[in-house]
Every structure is written in C-alpha cells, then in structure tokens.
PDB file of N, CA, C and O in Angstrom, chain B, residues numbered from 101:
ATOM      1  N   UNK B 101       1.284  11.589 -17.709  1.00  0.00           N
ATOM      2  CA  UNK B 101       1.183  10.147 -17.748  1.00  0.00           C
ATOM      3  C   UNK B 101       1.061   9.624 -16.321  1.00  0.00           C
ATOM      4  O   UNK B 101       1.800  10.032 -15.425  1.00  0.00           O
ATOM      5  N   UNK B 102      -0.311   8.305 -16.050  1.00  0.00           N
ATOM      6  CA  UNK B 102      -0.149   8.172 -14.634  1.00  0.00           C
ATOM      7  C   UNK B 102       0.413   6.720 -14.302  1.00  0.00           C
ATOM      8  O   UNK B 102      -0.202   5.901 -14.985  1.00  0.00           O
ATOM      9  N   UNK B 103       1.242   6.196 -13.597  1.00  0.00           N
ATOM     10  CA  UNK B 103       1.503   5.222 -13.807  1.00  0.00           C
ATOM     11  C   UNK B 103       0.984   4.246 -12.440  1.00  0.00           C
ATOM     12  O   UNK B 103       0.926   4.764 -11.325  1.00  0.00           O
ATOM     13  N   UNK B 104       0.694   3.094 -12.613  1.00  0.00           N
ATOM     14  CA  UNK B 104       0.014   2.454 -11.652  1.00  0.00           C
ATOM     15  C   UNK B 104       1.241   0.997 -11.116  1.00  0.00           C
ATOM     16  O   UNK B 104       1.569  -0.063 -11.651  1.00  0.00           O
ATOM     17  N   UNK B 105       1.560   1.603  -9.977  1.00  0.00           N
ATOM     18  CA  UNK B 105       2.542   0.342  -9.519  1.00  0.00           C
ATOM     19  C   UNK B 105       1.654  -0.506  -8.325  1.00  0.00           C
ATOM     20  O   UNK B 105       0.949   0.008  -7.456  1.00  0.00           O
ATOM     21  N   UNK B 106       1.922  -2.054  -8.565  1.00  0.00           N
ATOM     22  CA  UNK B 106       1.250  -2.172  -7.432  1.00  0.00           C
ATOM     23  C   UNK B 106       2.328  -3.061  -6.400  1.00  0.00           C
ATOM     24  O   UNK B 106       3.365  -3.658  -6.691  1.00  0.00           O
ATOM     25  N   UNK B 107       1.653  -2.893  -5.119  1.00  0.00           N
ATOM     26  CA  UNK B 107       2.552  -3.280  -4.295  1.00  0.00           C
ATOM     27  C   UNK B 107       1.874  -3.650  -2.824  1.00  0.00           C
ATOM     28  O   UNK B 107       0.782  -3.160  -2.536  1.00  0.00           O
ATOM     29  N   UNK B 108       2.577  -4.550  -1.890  1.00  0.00           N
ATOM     30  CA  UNK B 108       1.864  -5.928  -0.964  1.00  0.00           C
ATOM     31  C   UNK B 108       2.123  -4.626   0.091  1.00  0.00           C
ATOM     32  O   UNK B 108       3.058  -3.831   0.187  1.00  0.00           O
ATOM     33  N   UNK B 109       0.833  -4.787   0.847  1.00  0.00           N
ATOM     34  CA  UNK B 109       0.970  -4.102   2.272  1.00  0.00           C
ATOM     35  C   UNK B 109       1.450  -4.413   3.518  1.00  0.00           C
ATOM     36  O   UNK B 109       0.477  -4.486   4.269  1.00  0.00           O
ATOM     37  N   UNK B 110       2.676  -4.677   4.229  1.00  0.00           N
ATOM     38  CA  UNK B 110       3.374  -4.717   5.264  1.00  0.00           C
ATOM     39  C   UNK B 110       2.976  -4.589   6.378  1.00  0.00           C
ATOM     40  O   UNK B 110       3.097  -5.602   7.066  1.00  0.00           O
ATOM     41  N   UNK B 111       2.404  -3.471   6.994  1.00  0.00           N
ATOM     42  CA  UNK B 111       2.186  -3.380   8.048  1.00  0.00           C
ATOM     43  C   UNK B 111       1.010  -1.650   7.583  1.00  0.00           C
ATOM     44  O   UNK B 111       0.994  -0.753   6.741  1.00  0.00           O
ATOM     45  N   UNK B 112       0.166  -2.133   8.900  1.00  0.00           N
ATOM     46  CA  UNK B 112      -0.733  -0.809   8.651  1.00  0.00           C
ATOM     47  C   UNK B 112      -1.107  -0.130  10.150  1.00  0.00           C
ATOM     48  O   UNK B 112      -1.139  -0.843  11.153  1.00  0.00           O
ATOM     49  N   UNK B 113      -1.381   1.295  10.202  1.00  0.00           N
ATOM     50  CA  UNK B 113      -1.061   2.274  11.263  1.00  0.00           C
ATOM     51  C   UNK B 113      -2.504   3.258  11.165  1.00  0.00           C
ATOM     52  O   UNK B 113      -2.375   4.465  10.961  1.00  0.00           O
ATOM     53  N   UNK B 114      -3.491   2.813  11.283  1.00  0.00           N
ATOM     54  CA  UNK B 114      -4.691   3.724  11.316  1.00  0.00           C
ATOM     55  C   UNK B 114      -4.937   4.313   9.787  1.00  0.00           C
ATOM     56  O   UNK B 114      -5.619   3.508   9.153  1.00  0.00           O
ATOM     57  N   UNK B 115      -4.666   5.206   9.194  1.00  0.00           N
ATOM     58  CA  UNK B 115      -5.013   5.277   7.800  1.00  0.00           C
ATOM     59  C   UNK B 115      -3.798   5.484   7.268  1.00  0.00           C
ATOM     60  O   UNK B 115      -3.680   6.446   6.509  1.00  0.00           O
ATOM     61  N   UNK B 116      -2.550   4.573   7.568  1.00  0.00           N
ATOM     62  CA  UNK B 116      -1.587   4.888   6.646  1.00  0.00           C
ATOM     63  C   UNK B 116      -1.439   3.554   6.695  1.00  0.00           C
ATOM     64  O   UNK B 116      -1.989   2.883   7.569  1.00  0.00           O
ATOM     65  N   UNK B 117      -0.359   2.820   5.359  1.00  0.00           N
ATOM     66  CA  UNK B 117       0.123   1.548   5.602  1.00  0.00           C
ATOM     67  C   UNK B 117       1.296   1.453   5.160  1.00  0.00           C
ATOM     68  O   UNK B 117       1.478   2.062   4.106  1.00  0.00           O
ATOM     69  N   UNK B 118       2.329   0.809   5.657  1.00  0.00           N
ATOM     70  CA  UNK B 118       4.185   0.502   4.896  1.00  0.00           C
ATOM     71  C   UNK B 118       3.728  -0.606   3.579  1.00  0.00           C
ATOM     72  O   UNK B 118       3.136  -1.670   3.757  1.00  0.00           O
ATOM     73  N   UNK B 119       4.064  -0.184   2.557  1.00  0.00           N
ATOM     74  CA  UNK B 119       3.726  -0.968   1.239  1.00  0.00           C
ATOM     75  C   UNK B 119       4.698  -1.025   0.770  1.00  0.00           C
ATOM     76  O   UNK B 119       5.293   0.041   0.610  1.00  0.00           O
ATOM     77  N   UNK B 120       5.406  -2.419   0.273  1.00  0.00           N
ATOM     78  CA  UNK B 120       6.572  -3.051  -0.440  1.00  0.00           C
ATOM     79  C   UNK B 120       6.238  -3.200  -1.973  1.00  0.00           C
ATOM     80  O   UNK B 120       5.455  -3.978  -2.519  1.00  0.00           O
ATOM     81  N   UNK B 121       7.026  -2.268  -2.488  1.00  0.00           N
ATOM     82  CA  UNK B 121       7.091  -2.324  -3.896  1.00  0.00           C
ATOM     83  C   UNK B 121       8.232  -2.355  -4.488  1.00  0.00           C
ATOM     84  O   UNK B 121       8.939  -1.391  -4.782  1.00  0.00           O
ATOM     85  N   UNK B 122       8.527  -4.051  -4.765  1.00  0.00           N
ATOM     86  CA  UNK B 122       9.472  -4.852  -5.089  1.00  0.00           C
ATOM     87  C   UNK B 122      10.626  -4.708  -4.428  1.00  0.00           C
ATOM     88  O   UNK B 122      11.625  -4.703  -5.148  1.00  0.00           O
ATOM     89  N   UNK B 123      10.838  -4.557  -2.972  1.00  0.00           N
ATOM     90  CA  UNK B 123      12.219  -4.102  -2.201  1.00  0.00           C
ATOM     91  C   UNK B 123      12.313  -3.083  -1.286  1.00  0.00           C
ATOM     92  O   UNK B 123      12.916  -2.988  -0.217  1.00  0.00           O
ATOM     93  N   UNK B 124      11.415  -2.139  -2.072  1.00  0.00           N
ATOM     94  CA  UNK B 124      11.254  -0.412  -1.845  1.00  0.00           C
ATOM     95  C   UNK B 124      10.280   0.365  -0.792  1.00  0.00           C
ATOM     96  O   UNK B 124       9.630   1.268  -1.319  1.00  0.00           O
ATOM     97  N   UNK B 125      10.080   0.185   0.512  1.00  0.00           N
ATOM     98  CA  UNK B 125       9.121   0.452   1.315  1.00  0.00           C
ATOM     99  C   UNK B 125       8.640   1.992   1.338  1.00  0.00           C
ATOM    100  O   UNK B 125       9.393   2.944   1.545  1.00  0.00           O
ATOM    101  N   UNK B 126       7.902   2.034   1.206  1.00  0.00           N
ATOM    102  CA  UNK B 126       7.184   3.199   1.141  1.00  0.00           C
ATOM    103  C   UNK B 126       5.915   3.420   2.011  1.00  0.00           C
ATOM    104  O   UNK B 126       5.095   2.504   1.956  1.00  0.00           O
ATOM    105  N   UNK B 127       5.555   4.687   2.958  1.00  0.00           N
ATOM    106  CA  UNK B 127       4.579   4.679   3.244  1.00  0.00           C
ATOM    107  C   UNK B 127       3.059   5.304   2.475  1.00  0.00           C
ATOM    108  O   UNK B 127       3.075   6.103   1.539  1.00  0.00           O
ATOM    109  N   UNK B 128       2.432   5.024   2.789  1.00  0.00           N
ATOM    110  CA  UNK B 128       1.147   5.780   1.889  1.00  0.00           C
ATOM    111  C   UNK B 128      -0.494   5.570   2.590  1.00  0.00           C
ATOM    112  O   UNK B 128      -0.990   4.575   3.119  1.00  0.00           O
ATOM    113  N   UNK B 129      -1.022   6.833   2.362  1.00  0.00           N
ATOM    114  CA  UNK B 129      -2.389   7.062   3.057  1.00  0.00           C
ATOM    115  C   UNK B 129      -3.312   5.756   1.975  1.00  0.00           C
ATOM    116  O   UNK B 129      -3.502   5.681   0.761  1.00  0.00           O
ATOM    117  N   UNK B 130      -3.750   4.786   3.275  1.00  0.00           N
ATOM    118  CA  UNK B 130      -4.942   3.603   2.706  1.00  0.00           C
ATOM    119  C   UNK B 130      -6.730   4.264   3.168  1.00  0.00           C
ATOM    120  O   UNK B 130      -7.766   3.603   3.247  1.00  0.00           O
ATOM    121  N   UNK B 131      -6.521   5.823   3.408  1.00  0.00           N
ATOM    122  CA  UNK B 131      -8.143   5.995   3.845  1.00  0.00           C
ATOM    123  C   UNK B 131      -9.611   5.745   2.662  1.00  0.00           C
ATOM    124  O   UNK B 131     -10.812   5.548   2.852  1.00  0.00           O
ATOM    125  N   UNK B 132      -8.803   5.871   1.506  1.00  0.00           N
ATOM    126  CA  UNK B 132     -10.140   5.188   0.303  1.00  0.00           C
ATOM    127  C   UNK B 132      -9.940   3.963  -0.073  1.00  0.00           C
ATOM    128  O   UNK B 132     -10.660   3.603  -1.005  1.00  0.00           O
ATOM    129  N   UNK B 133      -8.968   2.954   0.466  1.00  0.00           N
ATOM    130  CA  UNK B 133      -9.254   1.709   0.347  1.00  0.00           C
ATOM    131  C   UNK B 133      -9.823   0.478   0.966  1.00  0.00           C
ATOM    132  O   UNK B 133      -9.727   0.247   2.171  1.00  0.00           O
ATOM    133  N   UNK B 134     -10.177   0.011   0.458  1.00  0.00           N
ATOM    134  CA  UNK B 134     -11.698  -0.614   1.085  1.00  0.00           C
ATOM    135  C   UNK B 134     -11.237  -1.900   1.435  1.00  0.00           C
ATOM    136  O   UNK B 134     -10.703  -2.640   0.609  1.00  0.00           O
ATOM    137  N   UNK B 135     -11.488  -2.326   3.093  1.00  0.00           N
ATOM    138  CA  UNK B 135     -10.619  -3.248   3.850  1.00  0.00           C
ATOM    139  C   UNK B 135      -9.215  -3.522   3.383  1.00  0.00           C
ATOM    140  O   UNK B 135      -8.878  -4.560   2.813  1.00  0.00           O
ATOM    141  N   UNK B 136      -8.538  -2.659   3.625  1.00  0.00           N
ATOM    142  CA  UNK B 136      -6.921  -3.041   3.734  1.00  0.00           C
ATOM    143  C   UNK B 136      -6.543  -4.123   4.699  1.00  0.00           C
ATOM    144  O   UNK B 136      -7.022  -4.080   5.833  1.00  0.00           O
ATOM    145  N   UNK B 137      -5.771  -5.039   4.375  1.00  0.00           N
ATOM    146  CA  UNK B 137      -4.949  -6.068   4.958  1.00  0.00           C
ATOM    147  C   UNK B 137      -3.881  -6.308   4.811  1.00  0.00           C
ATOM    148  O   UNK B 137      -3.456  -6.126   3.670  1.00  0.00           O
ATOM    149  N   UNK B 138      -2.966  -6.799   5.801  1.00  0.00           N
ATOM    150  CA  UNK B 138      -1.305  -7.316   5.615  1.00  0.00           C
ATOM    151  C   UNK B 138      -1.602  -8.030   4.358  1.00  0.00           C
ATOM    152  O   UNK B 138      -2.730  -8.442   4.084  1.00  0.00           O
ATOM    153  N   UNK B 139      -0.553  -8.171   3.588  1.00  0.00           N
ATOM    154  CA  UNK B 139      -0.616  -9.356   2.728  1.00  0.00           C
ATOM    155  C   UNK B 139      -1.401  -8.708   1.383  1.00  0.00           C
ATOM    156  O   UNK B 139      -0.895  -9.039   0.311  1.00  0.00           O
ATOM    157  N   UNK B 140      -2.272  -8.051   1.331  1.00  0.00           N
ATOM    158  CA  UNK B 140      -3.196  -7.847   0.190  1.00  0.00           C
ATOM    159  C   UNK B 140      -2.163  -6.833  -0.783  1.00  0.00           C
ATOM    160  O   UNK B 140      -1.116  -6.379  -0.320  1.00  0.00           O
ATOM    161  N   UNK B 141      -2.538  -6.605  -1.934  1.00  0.00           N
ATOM    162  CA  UNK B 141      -1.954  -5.514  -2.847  1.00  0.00           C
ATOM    163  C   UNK B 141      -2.323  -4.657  -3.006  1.00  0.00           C
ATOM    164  O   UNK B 141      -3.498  -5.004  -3.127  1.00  0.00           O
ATOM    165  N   UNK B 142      -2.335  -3.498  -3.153  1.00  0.00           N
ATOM    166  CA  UNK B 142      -2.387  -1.992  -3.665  1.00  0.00           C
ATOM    167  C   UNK B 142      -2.047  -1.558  -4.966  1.00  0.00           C
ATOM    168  O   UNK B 142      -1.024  -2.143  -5.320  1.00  0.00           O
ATOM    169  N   UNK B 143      -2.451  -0.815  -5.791  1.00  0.00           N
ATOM    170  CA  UNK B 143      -1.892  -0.191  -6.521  1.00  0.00           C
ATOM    171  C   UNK B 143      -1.943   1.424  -6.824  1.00  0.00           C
ATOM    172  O   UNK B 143      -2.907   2.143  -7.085  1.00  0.00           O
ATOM    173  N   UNK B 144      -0.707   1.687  -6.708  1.00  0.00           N
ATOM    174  CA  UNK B 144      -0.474   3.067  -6.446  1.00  0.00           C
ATOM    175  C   UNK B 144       0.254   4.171  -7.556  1.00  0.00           C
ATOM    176  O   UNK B 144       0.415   5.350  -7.239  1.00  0.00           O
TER     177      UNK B 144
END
C-alpha cells in the first residue's frame, strides 16, 4: 500500500528540501520536482 502525505517545503539545500508534515520535519531528495519553492507543497 502506497500512501501519499503531503507536506509545505521549509527550506531547500540544492536537491534536498526540510518539508513540514503537520509538525514533523523531515528531510527529502526534491531532484524530480519541478520548480520547488519555500511555501509550495509536496507530496510524499
């Protein structure tokens, strides 16, 4: 089962970005997402 959380991007570091999902910071590789920005959402 795959589950899709999504979550606001924080701060970003060349192809990684700190992504807040609901409290929970996590980092994660943004290299197949297409213009990443502070502020925008992800789902992961």
């Amino acid at each position: 089962m795959c589950l899709a959380i999504p979550g606001k991007i924080v701060s970003i570091d060349g192809n990684s970005a700190l992504v807040d999902f609901d409290g929970i910071e996590q980092k994660i590789i943004i290299a197949l997402v297409l213009n990443p920005e502070v502020g925008k959402y992800v789902i992961v």
